[in-house]
MDTraj code that builds the backbone (N, CA, C; nanometers):
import mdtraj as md
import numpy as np

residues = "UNK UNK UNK UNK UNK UNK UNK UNK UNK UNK UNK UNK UNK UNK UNK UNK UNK UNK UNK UNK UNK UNK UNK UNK UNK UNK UNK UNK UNK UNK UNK UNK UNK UNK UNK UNK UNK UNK UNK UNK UNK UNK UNK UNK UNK UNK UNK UNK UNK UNK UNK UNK UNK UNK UNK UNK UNK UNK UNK UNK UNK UNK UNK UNK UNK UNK UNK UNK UNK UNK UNK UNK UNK UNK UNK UNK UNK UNK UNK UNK UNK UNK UNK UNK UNK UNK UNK UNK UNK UNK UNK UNK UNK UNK UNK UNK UNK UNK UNK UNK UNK UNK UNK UNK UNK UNK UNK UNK UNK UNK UNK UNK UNK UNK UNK UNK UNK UNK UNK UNK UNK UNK UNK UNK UNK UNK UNK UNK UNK UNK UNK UNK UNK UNK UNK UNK UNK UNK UNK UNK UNK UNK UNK UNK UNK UNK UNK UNK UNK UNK UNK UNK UNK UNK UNK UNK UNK UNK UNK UNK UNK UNK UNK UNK UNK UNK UNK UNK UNK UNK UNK UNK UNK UNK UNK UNK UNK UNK UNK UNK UNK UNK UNK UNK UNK UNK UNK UNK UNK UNK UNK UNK UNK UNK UNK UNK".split()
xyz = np.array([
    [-6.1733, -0.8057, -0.7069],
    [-6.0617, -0.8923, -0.7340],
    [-6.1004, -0.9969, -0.8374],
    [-6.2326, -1.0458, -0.8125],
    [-6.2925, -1.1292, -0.9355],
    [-6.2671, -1.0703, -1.0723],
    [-6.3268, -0.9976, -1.0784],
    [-6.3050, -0.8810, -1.1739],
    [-6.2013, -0.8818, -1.2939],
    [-6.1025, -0.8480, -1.2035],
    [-5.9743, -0.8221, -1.2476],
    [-5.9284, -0.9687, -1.2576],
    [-5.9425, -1.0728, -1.2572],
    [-5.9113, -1.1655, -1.2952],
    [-5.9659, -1.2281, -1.4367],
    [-6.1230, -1.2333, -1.4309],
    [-6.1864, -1.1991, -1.5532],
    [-6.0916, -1.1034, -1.6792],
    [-6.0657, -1.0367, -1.6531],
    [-6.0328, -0.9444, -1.7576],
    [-5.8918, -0.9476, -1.7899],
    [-5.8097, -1.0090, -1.7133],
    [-5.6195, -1.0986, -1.7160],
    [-5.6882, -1.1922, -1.8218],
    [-5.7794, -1.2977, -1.7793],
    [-5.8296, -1.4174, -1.8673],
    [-5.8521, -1.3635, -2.0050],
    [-5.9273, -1.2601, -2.0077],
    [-5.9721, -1.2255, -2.1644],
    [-5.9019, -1.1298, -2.2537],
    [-5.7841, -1.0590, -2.1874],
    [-5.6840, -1.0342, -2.2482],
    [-5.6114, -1.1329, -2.2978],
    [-5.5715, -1.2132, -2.2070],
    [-5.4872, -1.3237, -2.2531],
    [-5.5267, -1.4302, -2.3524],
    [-5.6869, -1.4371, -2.3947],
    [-5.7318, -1.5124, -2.4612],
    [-5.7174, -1.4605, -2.5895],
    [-5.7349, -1.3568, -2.5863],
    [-5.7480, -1.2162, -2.6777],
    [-5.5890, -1.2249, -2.8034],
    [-5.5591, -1.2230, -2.7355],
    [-5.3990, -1.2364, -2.7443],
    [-5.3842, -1.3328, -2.7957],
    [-5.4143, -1.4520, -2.7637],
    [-5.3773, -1.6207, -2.8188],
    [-5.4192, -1.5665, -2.9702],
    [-5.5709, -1.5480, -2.9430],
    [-5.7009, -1.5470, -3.0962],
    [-5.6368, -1.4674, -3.1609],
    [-5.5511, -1.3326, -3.1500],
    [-5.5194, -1.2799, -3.2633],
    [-5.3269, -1.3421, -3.3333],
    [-5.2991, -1.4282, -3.2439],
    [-5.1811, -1.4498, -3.3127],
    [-5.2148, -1.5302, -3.3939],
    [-5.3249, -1.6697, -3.3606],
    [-5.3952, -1.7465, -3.4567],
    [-5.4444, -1.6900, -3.5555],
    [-5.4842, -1.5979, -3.5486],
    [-5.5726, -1.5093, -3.6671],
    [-5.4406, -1.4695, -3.7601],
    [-5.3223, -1.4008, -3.7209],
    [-5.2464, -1.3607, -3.8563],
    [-5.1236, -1.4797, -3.8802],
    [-5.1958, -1.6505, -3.8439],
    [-5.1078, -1.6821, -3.9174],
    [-4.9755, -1.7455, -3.8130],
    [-4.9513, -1.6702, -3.7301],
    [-4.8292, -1.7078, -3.6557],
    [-4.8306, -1.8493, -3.5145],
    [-4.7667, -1.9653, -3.6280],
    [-4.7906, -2.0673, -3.5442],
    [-4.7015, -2.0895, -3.3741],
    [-4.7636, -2.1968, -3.3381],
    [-4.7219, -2.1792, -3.1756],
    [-4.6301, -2.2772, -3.1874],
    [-4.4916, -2.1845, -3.1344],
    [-4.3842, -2.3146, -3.1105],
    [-4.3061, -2.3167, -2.9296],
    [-4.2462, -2.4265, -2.9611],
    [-4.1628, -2.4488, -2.8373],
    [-4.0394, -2.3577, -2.8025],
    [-3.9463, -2.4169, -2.7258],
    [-3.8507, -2.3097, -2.6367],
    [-3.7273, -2.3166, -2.7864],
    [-3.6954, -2.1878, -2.8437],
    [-3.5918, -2.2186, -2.9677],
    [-3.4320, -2.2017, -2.8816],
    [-3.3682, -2.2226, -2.8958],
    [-3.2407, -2.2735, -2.8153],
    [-3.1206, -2.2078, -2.9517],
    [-3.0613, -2.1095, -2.8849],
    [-2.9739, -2.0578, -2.9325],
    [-2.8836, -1.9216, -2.9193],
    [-2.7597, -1.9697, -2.9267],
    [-2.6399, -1.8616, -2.8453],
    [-2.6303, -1.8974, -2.7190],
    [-2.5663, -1.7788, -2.6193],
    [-2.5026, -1.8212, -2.4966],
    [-2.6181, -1.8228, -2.4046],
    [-2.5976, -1.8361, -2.2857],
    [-2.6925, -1.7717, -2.1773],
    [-2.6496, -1.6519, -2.1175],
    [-2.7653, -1.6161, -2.1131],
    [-2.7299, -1.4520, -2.0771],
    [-2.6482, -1.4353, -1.9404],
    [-2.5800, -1.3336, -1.9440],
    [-2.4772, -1.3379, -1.7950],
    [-2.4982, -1.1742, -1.7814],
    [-2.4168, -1.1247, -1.7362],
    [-2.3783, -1.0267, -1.6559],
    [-2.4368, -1.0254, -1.4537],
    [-2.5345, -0.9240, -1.4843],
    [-2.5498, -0.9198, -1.3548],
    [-2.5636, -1.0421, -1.2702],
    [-2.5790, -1.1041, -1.1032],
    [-2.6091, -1.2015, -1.0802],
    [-2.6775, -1.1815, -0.9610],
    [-2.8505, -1.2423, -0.8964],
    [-2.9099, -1.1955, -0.8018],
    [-2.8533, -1.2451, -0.6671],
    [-2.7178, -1.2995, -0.6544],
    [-2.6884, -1.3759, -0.5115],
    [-2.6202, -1.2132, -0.4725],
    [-2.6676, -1.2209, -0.3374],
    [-2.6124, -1.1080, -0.2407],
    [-2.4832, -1.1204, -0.2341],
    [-2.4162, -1.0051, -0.1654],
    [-2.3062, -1.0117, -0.1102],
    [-2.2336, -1.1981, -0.0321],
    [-2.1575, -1.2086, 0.0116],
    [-2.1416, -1.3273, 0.0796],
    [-2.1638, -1.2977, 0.2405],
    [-2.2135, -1.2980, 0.3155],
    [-2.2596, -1.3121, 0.4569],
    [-2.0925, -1.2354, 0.5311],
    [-2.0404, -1.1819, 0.6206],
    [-1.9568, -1.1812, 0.7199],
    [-1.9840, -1.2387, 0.8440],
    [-1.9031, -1.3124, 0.8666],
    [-1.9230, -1.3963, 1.0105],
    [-1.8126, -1.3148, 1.0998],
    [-1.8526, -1.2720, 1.1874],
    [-1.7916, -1.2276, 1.2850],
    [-1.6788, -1.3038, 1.3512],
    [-1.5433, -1.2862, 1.4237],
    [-1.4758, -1.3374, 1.5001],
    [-1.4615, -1.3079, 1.6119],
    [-1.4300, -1.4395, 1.6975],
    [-1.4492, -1.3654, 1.8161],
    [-1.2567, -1.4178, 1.8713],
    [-1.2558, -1.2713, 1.9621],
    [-1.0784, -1.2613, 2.0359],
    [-1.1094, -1.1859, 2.1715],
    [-1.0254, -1.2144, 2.2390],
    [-1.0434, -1.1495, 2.3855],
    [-0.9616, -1.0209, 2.4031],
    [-1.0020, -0.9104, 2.4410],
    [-0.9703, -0.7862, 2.4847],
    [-0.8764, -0.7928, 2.6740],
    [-0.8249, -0.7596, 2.6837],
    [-0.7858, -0.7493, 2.8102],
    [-0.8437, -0.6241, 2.8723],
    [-0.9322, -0.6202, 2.9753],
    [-0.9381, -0.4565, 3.0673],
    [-0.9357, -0.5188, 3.1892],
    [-0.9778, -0.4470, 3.2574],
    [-0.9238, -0.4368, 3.4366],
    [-1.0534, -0.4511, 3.4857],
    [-1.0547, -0.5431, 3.6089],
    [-1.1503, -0.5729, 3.7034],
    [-1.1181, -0.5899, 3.8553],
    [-1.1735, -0.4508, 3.9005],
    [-1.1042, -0.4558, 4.0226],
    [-0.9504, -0.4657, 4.0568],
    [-0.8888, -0.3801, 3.9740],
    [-0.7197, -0.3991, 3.9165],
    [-0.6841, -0.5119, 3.8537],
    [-0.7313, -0.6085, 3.8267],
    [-0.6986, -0.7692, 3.8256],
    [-0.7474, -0.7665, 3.6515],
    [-0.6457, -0.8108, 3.5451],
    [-0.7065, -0.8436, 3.4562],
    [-0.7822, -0.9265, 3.4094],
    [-0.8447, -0.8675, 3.3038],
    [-0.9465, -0.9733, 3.2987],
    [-1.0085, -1.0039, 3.1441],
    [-1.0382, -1.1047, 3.1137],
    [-1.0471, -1.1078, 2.9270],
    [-1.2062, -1.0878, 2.9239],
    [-1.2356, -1.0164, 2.8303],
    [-1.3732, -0.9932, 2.7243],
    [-1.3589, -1.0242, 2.6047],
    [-1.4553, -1.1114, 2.5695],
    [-1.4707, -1.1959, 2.4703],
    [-1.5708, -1.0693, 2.3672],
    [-1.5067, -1.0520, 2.2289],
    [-1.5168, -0.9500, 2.1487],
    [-1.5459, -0.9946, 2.0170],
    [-1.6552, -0.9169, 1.9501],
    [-1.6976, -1.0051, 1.8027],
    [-1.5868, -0.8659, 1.7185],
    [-1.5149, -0.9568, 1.6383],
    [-1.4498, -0.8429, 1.5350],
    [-1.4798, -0.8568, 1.3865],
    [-1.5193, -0.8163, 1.3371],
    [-1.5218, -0.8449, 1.1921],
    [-1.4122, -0.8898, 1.1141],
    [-1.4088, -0.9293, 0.9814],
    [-1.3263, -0.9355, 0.9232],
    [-1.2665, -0.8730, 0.7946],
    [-1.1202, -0.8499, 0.7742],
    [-1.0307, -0.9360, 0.7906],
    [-0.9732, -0.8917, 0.9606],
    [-0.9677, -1.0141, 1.0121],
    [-0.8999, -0.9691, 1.1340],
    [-0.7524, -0.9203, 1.1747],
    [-0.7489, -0.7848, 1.2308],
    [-0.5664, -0.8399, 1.2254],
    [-0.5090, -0.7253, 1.3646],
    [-0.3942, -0.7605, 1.3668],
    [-0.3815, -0.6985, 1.4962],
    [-0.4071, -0.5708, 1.4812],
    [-0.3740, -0.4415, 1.4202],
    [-0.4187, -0.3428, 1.4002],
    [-0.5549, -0.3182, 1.4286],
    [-0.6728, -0.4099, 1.3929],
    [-0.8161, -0.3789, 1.4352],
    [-0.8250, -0.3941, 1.6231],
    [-0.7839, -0.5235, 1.6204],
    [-0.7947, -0.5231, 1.8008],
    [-0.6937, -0.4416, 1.8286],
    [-0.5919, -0.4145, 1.8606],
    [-0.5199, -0.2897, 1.8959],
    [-0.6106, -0.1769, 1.9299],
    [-0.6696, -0.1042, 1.8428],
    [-0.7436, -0.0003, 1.8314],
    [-0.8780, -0.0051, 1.8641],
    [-0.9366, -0.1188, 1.9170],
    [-1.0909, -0.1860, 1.9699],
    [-1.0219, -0.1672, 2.1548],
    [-0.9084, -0.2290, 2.1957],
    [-0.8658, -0.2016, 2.3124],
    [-0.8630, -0.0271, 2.3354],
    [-0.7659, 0.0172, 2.2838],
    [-0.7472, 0.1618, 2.3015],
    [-0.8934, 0.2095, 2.3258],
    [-0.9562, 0.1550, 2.2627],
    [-1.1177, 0.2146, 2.2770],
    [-1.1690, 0.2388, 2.3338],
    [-1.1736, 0.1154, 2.4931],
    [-1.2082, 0.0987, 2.5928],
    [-1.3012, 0.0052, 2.6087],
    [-1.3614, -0.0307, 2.7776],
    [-1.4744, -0.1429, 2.7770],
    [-1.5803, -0.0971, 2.6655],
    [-1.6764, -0.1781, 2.6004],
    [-1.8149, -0.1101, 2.6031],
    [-1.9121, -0.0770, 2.6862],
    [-2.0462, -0.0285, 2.6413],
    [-2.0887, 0.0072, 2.7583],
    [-2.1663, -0.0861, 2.8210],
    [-2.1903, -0.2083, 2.7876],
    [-2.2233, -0.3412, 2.8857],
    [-2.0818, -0.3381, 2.9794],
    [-1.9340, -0.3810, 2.8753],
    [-1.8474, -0.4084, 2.9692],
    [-1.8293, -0.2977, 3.0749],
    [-1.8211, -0.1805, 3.0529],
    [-1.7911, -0.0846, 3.1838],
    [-1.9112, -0.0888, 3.2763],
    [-1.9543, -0.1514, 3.2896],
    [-2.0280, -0.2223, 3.4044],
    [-1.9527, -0.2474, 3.5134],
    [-1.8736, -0.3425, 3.4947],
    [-1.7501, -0.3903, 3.5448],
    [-1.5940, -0.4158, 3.5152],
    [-1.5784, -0.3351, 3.4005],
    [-1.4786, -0.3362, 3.3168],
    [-1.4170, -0.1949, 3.3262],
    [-1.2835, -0.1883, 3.3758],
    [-1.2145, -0.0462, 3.3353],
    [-1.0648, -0.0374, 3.2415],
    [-0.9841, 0.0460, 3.2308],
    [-0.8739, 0.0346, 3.1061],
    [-0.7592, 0.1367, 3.2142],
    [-0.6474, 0.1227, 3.1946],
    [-0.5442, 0.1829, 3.1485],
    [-0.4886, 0.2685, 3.0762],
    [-0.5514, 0.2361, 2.9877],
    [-0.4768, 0.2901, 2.8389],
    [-0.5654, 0.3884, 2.8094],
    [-0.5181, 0.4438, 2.7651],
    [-0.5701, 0.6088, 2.7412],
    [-0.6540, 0.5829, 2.6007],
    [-0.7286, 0.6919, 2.5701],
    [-0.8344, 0.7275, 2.4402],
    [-0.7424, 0.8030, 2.3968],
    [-0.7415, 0.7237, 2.2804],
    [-0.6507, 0.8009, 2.1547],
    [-0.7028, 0.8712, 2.0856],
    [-0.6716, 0.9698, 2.0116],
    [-0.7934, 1.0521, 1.8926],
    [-0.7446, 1.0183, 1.7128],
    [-0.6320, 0.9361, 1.7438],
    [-0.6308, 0.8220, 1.5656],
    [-0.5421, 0.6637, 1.6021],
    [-0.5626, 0.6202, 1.5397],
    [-0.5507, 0.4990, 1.5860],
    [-0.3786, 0.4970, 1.5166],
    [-0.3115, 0.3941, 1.6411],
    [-0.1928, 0.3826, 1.6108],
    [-0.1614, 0.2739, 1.5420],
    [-0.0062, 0.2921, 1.4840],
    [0.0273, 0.2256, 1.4031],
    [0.0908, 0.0621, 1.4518],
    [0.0161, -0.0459, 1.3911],
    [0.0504, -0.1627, 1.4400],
    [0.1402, -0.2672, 1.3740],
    [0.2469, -0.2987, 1.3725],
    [0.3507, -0.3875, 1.2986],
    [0.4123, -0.5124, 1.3631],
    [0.4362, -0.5593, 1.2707],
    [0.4569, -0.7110, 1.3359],
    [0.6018, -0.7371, 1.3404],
    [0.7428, -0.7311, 1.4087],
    [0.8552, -0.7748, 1.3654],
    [0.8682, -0.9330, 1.3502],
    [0.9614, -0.9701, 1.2819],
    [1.0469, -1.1386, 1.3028],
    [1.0472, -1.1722, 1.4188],
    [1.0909, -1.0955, 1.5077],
    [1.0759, -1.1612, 1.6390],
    [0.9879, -1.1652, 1.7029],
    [0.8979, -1.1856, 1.6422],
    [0.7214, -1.1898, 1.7084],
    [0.7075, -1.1238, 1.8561],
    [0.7309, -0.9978, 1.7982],
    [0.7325, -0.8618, 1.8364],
    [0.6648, -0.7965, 1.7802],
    [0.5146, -0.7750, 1.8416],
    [0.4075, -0.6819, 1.7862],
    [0.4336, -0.5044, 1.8320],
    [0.4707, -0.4220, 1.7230],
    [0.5072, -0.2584, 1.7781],
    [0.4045, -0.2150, 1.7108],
    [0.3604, -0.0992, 1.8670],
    [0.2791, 0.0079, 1.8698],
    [0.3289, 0.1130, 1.8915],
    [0.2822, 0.2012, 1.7280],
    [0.3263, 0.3465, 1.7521],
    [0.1874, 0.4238, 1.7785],
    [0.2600, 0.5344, 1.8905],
    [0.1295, 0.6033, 1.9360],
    [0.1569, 0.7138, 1.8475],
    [0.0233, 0.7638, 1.8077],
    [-0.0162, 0.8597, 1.7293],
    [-0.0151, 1.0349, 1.7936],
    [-0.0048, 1.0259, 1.8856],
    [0.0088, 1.1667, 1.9867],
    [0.1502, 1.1465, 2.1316],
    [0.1427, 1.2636, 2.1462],
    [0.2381, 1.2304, 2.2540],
    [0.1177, 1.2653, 2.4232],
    [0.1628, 1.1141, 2.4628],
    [0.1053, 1.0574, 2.5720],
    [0.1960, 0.9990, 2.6683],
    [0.1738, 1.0514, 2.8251],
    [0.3188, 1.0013, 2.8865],
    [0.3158, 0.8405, 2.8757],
    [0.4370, 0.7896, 2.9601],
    [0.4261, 0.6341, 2.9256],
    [0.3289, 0.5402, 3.0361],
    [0.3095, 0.4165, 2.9875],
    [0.2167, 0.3245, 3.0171],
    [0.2587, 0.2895, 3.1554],
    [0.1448, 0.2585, 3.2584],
    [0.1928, 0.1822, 3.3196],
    [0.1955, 0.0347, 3.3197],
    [0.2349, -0.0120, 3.4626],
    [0.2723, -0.2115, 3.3749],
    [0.1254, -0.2877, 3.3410],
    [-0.0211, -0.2403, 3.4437],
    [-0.1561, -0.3172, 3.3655],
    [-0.1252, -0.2487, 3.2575],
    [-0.1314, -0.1533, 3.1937],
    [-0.1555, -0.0477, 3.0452],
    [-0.0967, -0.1715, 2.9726],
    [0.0195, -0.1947, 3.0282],
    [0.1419, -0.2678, 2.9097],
    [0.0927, -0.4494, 2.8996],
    [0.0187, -0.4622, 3.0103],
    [-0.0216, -0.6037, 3.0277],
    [-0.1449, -0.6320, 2.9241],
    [-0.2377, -0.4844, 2.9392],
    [-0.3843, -0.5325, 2.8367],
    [-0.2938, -0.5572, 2.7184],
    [-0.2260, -0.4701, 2.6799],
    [-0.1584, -0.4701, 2.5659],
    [-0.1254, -0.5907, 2.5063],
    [-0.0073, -0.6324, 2.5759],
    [0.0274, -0.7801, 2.5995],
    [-0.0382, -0.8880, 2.5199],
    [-0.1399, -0.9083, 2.6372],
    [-0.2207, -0.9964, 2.6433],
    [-0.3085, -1.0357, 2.5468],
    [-0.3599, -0.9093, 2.5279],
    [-0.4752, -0.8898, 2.4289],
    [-0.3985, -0.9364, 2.2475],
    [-0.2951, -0.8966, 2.2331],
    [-0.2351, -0.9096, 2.1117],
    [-0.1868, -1.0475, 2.1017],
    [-0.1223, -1.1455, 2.1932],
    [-0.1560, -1.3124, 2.2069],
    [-0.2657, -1.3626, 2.1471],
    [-0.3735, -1.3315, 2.1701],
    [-0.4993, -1.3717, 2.2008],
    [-0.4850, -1.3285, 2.0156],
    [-0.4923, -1.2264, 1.9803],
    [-0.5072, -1.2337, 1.8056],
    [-0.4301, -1.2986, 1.7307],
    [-0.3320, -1.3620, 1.8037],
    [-0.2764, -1.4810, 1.6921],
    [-0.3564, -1.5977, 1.7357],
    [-0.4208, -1.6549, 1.8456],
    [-0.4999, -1.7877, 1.8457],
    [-0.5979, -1.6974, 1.7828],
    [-0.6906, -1.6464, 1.7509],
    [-0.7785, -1.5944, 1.6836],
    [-0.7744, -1.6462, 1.5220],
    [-0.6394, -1.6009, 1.4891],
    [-0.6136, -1.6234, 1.3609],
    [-0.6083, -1.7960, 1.3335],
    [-0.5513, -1.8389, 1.3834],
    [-0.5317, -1.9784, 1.3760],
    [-0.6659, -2.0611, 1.3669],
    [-0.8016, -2.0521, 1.5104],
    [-0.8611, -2.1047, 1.5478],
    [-0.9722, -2.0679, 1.4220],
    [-0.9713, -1.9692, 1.3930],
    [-1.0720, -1.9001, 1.2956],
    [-1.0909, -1.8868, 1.1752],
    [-0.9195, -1.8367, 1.1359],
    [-0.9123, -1.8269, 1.0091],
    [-0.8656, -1.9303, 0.9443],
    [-0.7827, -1.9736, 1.0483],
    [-0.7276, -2.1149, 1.0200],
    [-0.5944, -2.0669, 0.8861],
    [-0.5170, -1.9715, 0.8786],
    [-0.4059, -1.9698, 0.8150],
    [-0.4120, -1.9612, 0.6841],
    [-0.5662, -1.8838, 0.6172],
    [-0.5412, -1.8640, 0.5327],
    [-0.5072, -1.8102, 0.3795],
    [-0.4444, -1.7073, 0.4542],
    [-0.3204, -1.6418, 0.3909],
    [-0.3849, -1.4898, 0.3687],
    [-0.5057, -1.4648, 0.3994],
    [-0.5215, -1.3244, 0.3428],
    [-0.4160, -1.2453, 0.4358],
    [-0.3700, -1.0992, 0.4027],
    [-0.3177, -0.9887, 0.5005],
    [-0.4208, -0.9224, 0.5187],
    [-0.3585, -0.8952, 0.6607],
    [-0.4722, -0.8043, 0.7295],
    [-0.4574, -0.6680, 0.6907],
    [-0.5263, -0.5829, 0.7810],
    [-0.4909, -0.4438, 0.7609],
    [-0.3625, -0.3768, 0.8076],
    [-0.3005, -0.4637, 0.8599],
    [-0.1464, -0.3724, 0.8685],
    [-0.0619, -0.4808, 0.8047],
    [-0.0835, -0.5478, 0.7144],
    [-0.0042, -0.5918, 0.5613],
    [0.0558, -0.7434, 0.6257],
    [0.0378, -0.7771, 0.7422],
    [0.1327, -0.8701, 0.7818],
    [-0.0011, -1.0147, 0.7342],
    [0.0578, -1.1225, 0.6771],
    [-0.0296, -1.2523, 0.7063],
    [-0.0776, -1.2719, 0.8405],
    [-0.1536, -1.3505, 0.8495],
    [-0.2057, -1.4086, 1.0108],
    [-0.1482, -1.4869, 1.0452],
    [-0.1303, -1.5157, 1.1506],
    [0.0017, -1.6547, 1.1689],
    [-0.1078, -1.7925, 1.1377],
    [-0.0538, -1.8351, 1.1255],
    [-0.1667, -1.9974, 1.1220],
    [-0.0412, -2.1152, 1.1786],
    [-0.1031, -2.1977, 1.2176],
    [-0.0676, -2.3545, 1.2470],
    [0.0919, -2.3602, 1.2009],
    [0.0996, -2.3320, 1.0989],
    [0.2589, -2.3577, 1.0378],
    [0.3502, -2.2522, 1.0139],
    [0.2654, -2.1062, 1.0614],
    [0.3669, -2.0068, 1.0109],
    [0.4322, -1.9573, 1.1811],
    [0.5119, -1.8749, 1.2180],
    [0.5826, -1.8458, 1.3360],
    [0.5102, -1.8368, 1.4815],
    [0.5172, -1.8736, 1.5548],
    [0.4529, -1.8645, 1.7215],
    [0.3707, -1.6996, 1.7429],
    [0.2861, -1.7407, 1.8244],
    [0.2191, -1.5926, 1.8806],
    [0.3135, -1.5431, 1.9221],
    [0.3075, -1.4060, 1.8817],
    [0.4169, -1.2626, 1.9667],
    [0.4315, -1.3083, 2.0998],
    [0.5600, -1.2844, 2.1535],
    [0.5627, -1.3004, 2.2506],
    [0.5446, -1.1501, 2.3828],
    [0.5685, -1.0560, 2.2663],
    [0.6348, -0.9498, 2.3353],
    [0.5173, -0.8318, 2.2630],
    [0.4927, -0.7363, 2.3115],
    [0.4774, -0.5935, 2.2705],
    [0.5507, -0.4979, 2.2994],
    [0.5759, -0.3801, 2.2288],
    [0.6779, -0.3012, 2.2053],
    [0.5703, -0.1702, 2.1906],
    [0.5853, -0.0774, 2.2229],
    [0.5527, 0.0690, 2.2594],
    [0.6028, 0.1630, 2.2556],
    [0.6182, 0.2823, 2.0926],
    [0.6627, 0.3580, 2.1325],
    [0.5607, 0.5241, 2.1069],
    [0.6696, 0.5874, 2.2365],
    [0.5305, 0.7098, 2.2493],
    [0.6583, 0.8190, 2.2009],
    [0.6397, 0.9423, 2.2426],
    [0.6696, 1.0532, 2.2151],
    [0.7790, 1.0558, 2.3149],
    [0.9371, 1.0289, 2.2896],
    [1.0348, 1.0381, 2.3649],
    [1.0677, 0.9167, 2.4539],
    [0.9565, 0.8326, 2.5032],
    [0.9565, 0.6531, 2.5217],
    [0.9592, 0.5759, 2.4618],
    [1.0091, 0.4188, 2.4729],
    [0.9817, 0.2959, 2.4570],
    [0.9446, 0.2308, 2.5482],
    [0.8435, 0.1418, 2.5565],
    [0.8353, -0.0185, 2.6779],
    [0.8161, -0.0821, 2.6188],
    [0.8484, -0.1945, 2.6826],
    [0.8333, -0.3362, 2.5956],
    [0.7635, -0.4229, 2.7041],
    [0.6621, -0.5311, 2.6736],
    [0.5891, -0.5885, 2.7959],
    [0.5677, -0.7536, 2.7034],
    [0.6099, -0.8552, 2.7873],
    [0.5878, -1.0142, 2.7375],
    [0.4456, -1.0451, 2.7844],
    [0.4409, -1.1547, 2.7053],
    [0.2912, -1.2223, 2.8182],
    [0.2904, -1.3022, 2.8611],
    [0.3841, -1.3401, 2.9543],
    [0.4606, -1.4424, 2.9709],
    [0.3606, -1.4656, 3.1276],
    [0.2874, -1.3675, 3.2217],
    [0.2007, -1.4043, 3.3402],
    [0.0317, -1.3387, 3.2715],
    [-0.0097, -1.3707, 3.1548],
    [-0.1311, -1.3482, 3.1029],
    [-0.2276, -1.4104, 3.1765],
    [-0.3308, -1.3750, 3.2056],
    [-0.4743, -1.4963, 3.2420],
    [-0.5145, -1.5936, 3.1395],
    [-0.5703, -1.6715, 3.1902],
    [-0.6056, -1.7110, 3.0547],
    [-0.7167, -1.6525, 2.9793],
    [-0.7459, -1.6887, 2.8579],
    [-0.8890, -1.5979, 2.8231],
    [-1.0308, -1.6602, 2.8201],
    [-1.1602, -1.5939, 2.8040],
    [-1.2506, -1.6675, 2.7978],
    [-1.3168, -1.7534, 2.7093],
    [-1.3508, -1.8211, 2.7345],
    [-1.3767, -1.9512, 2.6009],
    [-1.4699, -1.8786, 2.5146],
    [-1.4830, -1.9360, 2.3667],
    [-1.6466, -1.8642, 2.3261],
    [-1.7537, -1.9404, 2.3320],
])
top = md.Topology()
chain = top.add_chain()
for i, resn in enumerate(residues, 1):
    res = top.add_residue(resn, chain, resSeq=i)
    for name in ("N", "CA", "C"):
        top.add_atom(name, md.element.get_by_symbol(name[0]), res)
traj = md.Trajectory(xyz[None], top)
């Protein structure tokens, strides 16, 4: 390693002695034109996770799980994180209702803060927990939006804004339709959910 340091030194000396030798004097930093741009070494920007509560069943009794979602958040992602089922920490003690879908359904927001779910297969209809995770769980993604995103303004993945502070009240209602059904379920006797 000595060595090789020796011999960095006497290249580099080497180098000085022959620019002196033909002449070419030593100057400072010359300053001129733009600064170079294009590429830039800062990474991506970080994703911070959000967190919203899932509704599943405990011991029949609902019950909220506190869920990291990525972003952009929007009801369409939790929609289809429920359908999913507990994970496998939560099915520990966590069970569902709602059936495993094999594509994820379609999630829309009406004026009357009326969140509709179209199911993607024909599946008979829900019963009233099925219609309650539902419910519940889709409440819980408008304080999400508010507390988190704080209102501002991106659309999510099913095109609708997030509600924030000043734009219309959390859904009150979910709407369901399957293959030859409709239900509709409020959340009007929800639990509350778990803090983060």
């Amino acid at each position: 390693m000595k060595g090789s340091r020796v011999g960095a030194l006497l290249v580099g000396v080497t180098a000085a002695l022959t620019l002196a030798a033909c002449g070419v004097p030593p100057s400072g930093v010359i300053e001129a034109g733009e600064p170079a741009g294009g590429m830039s070494s800062a990474g991506p920007e970080p994703s911070i996770p959000t967190v919203t509560s899932l509704y599943f069943l405990h011991n029949g009794e609902l019950t909220a799980h506190l869920r990291k979602v990525g972003k952009p958040v929007s009801y369409a992602a939790v929609v289809s994180l429920l359908f999913d089922g507990p994970s496998k920490i939560e099915a520990t003690t966590a069970t569902t209702d709602l059936p495993h879908l094999t594509a994820n359904p379609e999630v829309t927001v009406a004026g009357d803060n009326t969140v509709s779910i179209r199911l993607p297969e024909a599946v008979p209809p829900f019963g009233r927990l099925a219609m309650m995770q539902l419910a519940c769980t889709v409440a819980q993604v408008s304080s999400t939006f508010t507390t988190t995103i704080g209102g501002a303004g991106a659309a999510g993945a099913d095109g609708a804004p997030p509600p924030s502070t000043t734009q219309s009240p959390a859904p009150t209602s979910v709407r369901v339709f399957g293959k030859g059904w409709t239900m509709t379920q409020s959340n009007d006797s929800c639990p509350a959910p778990e803090k983060p």
